[in-house]
PyMOL commands that place a pseudoatom at each C-alpha (Angstrom):
pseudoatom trace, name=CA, resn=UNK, resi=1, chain=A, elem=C, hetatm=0, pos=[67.526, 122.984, 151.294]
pseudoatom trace, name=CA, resn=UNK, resi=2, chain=A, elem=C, hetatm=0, pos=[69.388, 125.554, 149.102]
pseudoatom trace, name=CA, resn=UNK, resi=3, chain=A, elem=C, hetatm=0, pos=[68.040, 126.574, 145.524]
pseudoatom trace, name=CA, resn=UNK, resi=4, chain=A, elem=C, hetatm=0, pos=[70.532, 127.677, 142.762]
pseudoatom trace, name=CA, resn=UNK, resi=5, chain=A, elem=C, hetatm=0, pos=[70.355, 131.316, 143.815]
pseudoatom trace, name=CA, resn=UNK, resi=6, chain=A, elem=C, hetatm=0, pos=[70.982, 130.646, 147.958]
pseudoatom trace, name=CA, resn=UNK, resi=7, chain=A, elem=C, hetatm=0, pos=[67.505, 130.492, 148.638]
pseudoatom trace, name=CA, resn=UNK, resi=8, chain=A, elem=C, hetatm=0, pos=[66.335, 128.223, 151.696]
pseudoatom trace, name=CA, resn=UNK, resi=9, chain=A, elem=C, hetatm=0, pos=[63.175, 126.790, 151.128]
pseudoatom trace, name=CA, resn=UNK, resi=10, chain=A, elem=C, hetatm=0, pos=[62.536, 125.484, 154.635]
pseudoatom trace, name=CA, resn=UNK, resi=11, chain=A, elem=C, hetatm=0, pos=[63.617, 128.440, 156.058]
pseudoatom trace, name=CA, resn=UNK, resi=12, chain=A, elem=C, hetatm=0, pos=[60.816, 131.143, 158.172]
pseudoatom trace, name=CA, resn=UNK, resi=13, chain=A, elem=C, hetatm=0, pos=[60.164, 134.047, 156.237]
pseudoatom trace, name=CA, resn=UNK, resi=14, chain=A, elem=C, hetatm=0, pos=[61.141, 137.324, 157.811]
pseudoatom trace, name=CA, resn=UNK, resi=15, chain=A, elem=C, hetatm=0, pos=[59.021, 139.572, 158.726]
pseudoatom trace, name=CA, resn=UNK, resi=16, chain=A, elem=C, hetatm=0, pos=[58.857, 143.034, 157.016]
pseudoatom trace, name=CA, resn=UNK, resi=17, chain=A, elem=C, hetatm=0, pos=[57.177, 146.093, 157.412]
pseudoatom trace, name=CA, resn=UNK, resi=18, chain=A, elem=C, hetatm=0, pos=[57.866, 147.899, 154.571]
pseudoatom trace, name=CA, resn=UNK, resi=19, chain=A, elem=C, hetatm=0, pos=[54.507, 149.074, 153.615]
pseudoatom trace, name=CA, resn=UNK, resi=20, chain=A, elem=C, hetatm=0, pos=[54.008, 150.367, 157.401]
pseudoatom trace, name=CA, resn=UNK, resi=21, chain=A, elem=C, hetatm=0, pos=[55.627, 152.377, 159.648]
pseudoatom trace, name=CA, resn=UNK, resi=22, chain=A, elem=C, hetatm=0, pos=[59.433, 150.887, 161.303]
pseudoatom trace, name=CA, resn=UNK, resi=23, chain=A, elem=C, hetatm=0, pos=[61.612, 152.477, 163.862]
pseudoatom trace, name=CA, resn=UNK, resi=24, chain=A, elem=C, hetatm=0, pos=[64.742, 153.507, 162.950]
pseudoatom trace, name=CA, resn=UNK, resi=25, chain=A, elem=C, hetatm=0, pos=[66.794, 150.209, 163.726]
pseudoatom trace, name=CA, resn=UNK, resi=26, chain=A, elem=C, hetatm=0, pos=[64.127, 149.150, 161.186]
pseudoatom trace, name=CA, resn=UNK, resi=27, chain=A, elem=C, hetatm=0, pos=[61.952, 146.821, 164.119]
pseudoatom trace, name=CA, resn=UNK, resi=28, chain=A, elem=C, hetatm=0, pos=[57.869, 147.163, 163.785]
pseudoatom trace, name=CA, resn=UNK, resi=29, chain=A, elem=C, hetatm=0, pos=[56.613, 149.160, 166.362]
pseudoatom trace, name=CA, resn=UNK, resi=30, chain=A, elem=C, hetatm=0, pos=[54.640, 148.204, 168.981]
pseudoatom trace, name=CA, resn=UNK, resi=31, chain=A, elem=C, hetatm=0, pos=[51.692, 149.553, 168.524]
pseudoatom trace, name=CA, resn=UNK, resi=32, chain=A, elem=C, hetatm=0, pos=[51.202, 148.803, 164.543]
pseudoatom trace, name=CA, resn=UNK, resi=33, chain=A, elem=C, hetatm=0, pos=[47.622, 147.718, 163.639]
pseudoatom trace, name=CA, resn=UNK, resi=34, chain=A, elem=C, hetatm=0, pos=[45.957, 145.818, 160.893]
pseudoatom trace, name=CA, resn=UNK, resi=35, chain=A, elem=C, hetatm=0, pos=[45.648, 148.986, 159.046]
pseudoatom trace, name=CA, resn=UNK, resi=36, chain=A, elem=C, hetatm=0, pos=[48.723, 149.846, 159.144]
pseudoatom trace, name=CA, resn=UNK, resi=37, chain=A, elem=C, hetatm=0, pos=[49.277, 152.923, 161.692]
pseudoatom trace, name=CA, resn=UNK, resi=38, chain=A, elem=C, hetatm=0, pos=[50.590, 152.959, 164.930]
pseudoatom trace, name=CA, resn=UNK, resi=39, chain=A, elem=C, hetatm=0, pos=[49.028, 153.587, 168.367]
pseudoatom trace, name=CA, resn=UNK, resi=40, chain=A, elem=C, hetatm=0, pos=[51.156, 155.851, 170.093]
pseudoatom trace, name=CA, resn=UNK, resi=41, chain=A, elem=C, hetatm=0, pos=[51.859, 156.669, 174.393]
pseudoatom trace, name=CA, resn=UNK, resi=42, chain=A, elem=C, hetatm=0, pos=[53.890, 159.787, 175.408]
pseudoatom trace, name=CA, resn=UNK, resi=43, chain=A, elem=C, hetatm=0, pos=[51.319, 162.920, 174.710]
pseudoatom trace, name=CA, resn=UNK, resi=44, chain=A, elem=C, hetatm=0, pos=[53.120, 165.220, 176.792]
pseudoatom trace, name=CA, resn=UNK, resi=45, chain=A, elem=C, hetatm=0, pos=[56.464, 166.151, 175.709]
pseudoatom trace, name=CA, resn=UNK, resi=46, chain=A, elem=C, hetatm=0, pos=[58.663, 168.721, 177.791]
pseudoatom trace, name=CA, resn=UNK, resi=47, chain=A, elem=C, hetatm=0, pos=[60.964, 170.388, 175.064]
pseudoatom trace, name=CA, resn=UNK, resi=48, chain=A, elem=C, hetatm=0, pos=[61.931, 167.262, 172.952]
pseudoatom trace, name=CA, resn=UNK, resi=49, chain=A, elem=C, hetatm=0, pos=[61.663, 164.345, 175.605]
pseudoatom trace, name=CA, resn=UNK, resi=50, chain=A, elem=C, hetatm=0, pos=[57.877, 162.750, 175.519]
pseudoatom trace, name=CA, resn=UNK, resi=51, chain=A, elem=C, hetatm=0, pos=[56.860, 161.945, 179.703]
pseudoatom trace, name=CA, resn=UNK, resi=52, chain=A, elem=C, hetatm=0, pos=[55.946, 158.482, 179.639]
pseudoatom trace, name=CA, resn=UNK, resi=53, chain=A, elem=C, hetatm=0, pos=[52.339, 158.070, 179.818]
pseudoatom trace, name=CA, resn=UNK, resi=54, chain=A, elem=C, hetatm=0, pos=[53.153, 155.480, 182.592]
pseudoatom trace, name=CA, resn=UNK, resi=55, chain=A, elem=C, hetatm=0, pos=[54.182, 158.094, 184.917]
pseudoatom trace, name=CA, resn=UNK, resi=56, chain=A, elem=C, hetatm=0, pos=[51.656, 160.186, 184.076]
pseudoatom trace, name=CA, resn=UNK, resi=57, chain=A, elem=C, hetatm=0, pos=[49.256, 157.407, 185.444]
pseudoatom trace, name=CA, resn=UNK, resi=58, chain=A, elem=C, hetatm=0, pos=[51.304, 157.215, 188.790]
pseudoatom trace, name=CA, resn=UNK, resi=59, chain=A, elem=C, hetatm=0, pos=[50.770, 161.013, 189.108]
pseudoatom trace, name=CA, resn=UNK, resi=60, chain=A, elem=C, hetatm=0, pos=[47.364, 160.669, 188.730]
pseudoatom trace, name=CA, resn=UNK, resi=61, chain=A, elem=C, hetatm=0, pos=[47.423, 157.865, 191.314]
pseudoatom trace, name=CA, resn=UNK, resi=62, chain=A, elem=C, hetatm=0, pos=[49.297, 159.784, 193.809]
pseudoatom trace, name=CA, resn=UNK, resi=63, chain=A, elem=C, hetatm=0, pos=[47.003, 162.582, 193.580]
pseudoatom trace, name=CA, resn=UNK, resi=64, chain=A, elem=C, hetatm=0, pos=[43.947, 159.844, 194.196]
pseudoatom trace, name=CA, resn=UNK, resi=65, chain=A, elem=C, hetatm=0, pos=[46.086, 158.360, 197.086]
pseudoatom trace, name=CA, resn=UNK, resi=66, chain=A, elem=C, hetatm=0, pos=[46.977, 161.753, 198.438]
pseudoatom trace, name=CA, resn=UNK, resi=67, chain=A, elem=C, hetatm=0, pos=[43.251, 163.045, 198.375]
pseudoatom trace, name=CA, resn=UNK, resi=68, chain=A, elem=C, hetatm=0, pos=[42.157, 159.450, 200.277]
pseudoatom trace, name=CA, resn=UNK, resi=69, chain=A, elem=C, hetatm=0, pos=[44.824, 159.725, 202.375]
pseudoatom trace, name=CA, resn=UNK, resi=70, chain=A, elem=C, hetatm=0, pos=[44.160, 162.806, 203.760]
pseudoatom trace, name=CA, resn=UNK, resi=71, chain=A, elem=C, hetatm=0, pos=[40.538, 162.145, 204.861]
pseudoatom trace, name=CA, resn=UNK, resi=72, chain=A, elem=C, hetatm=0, pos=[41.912, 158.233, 205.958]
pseudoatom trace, name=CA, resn=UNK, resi=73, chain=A, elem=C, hetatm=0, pos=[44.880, 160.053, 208.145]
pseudoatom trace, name=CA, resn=UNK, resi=74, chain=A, elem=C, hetatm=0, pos=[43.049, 160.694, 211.330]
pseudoatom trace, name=CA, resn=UNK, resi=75, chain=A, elem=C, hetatm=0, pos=[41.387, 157.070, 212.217]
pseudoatom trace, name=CA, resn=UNK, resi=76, chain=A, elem=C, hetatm=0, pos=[43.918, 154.779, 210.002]
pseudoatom trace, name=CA, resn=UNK, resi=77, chain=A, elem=C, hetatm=0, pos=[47.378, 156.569, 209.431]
pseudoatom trace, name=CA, resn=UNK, resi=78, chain=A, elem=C, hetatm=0, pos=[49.385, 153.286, 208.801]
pseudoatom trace, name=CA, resn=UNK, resi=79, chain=A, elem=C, hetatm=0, pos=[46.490, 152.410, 205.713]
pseudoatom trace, name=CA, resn=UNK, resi=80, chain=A, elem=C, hetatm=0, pos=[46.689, 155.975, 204.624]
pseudoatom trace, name=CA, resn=UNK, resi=81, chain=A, elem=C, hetatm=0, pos=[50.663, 156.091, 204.144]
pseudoatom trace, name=CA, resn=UNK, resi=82, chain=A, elem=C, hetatm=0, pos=[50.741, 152.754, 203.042]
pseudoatom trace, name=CA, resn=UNK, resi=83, chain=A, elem=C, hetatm=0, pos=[47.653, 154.223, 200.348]
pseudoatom trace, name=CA, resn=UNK, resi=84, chain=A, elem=C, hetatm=0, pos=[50.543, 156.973, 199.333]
pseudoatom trace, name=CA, resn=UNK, resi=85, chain=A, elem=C, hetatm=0, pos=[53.072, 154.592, 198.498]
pseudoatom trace, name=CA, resn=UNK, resi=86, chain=A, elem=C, hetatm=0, pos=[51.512, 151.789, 196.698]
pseudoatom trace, name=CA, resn=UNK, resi=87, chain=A, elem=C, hetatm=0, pos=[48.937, 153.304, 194.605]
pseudoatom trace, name=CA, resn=UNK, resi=88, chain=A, elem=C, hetatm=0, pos=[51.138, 155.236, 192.144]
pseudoatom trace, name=CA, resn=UNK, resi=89, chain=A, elem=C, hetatm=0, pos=[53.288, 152.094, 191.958]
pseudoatom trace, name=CA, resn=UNK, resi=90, chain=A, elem=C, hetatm=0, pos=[50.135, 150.329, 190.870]
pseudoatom trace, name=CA, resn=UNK, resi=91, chain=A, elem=C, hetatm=0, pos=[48.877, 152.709, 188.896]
pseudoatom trace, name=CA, resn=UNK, resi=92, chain=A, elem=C, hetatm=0, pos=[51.581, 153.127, 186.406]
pseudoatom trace, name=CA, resn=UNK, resi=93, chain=A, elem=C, hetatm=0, pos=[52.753, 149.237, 186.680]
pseudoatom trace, name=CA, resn=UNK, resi=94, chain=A, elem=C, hetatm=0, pos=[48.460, 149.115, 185.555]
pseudoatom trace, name=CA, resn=UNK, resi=95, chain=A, elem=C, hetatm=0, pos=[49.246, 151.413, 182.513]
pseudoatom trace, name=CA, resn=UNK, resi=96, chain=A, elem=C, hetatm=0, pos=[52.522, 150.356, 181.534]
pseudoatom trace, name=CA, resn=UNK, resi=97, chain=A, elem=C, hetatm=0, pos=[50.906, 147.040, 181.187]
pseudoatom trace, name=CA, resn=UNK, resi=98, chain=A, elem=C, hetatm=0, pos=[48.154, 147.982, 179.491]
pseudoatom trace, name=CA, resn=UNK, resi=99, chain=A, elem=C, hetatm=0, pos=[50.601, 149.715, 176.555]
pseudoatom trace, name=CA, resn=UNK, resi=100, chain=A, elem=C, hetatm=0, pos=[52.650, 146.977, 176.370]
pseudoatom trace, name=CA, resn=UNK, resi=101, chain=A, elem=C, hetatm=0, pos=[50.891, 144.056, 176.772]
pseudoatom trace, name=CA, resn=UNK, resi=102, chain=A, elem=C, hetatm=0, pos=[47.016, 144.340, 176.447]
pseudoatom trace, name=CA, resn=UNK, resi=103, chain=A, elem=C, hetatm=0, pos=[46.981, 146.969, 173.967]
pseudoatom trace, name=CA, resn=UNK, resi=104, chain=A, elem=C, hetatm=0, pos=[50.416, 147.842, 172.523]
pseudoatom trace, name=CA, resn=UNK, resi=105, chain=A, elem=C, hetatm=0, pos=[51.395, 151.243, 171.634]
pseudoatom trace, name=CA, resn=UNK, resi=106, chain=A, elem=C, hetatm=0, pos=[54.595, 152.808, 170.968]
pseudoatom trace, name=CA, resn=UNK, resi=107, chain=A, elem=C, hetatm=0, pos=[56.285, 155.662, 172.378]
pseudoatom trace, name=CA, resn=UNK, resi=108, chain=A, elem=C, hetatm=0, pos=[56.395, 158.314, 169.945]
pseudoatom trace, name=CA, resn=UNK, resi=109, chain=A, elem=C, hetatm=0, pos=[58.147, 162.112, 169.789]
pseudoatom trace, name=CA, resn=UNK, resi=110, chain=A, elem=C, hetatm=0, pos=[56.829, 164.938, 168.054]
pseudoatom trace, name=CA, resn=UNK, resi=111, chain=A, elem=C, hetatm=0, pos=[59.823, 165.862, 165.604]
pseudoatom trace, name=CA, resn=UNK, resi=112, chain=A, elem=C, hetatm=0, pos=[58.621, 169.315, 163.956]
pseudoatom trace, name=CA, resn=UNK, resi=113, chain=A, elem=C, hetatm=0, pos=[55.506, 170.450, 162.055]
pseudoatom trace, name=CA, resn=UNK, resi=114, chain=A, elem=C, hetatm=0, pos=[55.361, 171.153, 158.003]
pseudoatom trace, name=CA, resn=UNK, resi=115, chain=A, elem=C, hetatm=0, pos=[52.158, 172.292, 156.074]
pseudoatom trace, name=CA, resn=UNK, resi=116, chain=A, elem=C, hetatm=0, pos=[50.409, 169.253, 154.173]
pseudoatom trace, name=CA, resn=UNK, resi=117, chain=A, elem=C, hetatm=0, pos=[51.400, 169.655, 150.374]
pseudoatom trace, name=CA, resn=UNK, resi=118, chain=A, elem=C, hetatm=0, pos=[54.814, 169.608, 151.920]
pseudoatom trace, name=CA, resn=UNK, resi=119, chain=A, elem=C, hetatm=0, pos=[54.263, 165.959, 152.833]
pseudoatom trace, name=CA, resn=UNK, resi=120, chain=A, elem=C, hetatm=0, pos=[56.059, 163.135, 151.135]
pseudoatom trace, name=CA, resn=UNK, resi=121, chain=A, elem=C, hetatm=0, pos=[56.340, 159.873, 150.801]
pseudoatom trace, name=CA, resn=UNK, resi=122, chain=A, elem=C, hetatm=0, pos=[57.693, 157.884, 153.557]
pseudoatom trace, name=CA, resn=UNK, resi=123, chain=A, elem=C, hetatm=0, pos=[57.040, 160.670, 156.428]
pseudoatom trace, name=CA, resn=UNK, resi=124, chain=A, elem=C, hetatm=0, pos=[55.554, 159.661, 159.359]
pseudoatom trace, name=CA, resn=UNK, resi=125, chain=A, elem=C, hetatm=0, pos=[52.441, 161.901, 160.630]
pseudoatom trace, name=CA, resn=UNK, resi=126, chain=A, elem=C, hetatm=0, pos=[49.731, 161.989, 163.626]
pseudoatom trace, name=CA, resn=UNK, resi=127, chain=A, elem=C, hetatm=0, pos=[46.385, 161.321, 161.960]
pseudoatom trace, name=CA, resn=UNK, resi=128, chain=A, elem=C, hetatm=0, pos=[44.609, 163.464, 164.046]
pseudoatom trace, name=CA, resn=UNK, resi=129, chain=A, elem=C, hetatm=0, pos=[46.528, 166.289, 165.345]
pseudoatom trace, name=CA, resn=UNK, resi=130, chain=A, elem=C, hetatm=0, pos=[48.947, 166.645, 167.574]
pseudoatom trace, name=CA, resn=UNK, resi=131, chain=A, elem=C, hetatm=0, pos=[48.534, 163.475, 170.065]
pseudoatom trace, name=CA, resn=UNK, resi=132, chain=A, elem=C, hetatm=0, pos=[46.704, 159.984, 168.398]
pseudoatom trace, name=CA, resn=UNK, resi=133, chain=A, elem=C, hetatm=0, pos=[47.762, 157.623, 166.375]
pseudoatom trace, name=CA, resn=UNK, resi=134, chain=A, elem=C, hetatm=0, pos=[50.959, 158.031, 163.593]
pseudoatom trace, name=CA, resn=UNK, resi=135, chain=A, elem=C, hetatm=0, pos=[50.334, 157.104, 159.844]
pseudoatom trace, name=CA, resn=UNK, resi=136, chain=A, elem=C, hetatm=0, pos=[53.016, 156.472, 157.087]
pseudoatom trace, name=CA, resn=UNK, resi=137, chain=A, elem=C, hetatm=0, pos=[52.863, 158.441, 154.064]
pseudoatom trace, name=CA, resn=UNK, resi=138, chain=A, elem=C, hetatm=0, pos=[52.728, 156.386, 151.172]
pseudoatom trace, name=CA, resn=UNK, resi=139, chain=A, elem=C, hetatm=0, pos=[51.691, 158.790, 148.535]
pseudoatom trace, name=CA, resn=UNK, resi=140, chain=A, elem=C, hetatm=0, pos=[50.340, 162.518, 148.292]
pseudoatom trace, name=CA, resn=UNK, resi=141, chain=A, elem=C, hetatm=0, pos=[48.457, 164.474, 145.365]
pseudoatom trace, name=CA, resn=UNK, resi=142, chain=A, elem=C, hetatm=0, pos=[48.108, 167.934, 145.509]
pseudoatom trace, name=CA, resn=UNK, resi=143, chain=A, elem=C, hetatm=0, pos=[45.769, 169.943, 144.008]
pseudoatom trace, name=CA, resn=UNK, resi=144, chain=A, elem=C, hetatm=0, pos=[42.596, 171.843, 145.732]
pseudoatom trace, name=CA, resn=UNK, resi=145, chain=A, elem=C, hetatm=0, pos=[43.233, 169.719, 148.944]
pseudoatom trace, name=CA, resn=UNK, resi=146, chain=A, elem=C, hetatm=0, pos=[45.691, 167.315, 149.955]
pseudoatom trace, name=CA, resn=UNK, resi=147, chain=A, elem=C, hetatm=0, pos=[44.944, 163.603, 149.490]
pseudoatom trace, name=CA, resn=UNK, resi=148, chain=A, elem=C, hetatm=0, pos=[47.262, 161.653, 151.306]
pseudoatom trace, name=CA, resn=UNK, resi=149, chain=A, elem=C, hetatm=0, pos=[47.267, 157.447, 151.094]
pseudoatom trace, name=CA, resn=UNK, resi=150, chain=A, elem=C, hetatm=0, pos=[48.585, 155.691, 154.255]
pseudoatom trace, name=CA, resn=UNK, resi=151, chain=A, elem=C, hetatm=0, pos=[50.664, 152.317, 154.244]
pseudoatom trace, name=CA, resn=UNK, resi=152, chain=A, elem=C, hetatm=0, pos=[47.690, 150.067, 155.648]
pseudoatom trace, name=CA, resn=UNK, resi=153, chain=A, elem=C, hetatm=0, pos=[44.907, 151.853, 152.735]
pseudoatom trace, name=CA, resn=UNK, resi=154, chain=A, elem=C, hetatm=0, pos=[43.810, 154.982, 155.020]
pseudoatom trace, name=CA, resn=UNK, resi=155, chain=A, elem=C, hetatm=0, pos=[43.151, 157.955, 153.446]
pseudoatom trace, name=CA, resn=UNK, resi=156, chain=A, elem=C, hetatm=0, pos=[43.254, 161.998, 154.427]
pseudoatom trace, name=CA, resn=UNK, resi=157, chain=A, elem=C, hetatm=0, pos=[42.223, 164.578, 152.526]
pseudoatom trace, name=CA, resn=UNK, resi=158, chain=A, elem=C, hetatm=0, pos=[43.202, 167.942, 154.221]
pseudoatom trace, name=CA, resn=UNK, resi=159, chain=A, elem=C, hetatm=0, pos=[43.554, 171.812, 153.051]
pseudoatom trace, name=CA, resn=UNK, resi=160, chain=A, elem=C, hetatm=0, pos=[46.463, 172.333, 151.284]
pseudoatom trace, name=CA, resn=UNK, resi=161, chain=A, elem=C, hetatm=0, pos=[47.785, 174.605, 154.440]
pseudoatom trace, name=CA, resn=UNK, resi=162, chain=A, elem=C, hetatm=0, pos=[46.854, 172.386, 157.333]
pseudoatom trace, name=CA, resn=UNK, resi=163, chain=A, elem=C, hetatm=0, pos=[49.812, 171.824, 160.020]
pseudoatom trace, name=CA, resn=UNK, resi=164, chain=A, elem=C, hetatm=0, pos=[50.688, 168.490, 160.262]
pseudoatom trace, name=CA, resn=UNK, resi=165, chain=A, elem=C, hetatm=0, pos=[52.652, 166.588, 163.021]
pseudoatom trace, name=CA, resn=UNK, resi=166, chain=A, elem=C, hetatm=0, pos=[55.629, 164.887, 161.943]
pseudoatom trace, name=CA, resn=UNK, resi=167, chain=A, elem=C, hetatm=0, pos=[57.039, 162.049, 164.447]
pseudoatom trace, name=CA, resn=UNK, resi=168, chain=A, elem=C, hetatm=0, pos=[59.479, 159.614, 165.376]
pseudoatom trace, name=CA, resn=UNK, resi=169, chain=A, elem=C, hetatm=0, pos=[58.179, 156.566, 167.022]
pseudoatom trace, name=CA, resn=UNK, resi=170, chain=A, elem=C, hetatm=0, pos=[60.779, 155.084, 169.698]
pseudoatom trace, name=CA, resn=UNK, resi=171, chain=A, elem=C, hetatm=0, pos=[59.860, 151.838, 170.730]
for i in range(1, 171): cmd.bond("trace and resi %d" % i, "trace and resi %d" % (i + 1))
show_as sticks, trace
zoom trace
């Protein structure tokens, strides 16, 4: 049913994000909570490309496998290869599960750094350093430190010359 002013009634209502973080096709992010930040994957970036924390986990599984393996090799070489090959695939199938299902987070790229009085509205910043979660600046005052309000109600108060972590979430 239309109203005057082409408004359904019966029609869902979208779904916004506007007081939280969005990607840049303007989608929510995985990993958005409650309050309003964003759990984030990828802590290791080479140059500007973050290494998915999924393959990070297979790495760490083929190192496992590998270590297993080697003491497995001499009375059970079939279960010791077979070790080698299927444990990183289960590892990071585990992980990438785990970020996208279980516990969402999004992907997210460390774009540049910029002291905190230089913050402004609408930048998007790790809470906690370089890795962790990724807030949206809503608003800033500056005067002995910086108090900067989140999208979601968190709250940071931080010297005026702190390095913060801007970012650009990807998925």
């Amino acid at each position: 049913m239309q109203t005057e002013d082409d408004v359904d009634l019966f029609s869902k209502p979208a779904l916004t994000t506007e007081a939280g973080p969005n990607l840049k096709d303007g989608r929510t992010p995985r990993g958005l909570t409650p309050g309003g930040w964003v759990r984030t994957t990828g802590w290791l970036q080479v140059g500007d490309h973050p290494v998915s924390s999924a393959l990070l986990a297979a790495v760490v599984g083929l190192l496992g496998a590998v270590v297993v393996a080697a003491a497995l090799v001499g009375t059970h070489p079939v279960a010791a290869g077979v070790l080698v090959l299927t444990t990183p695939v289960v590892c990071g199938g585990a992980w990438w599960l785990f970020t996208t299902r279980l516990k969402p987070a999004s992907p997210a790229r460390n774009i540049g750094t910029t002291p905190a009085d230089e913050l402004a509205p609408g930048d998007n910043v790790r809470l906690f350093g370089s890795i962790g979660p990724v807030g949206r600046v809503a608003a800033v005052a500056i005067g002995e430190d910086v108090e900067v309000d989140f999208h979601g109600g968190a709250r940071q108060s931080w010297p005026r010359d702190r390095t913060v972590h801007l970012v650009r979430l990807l998925g």
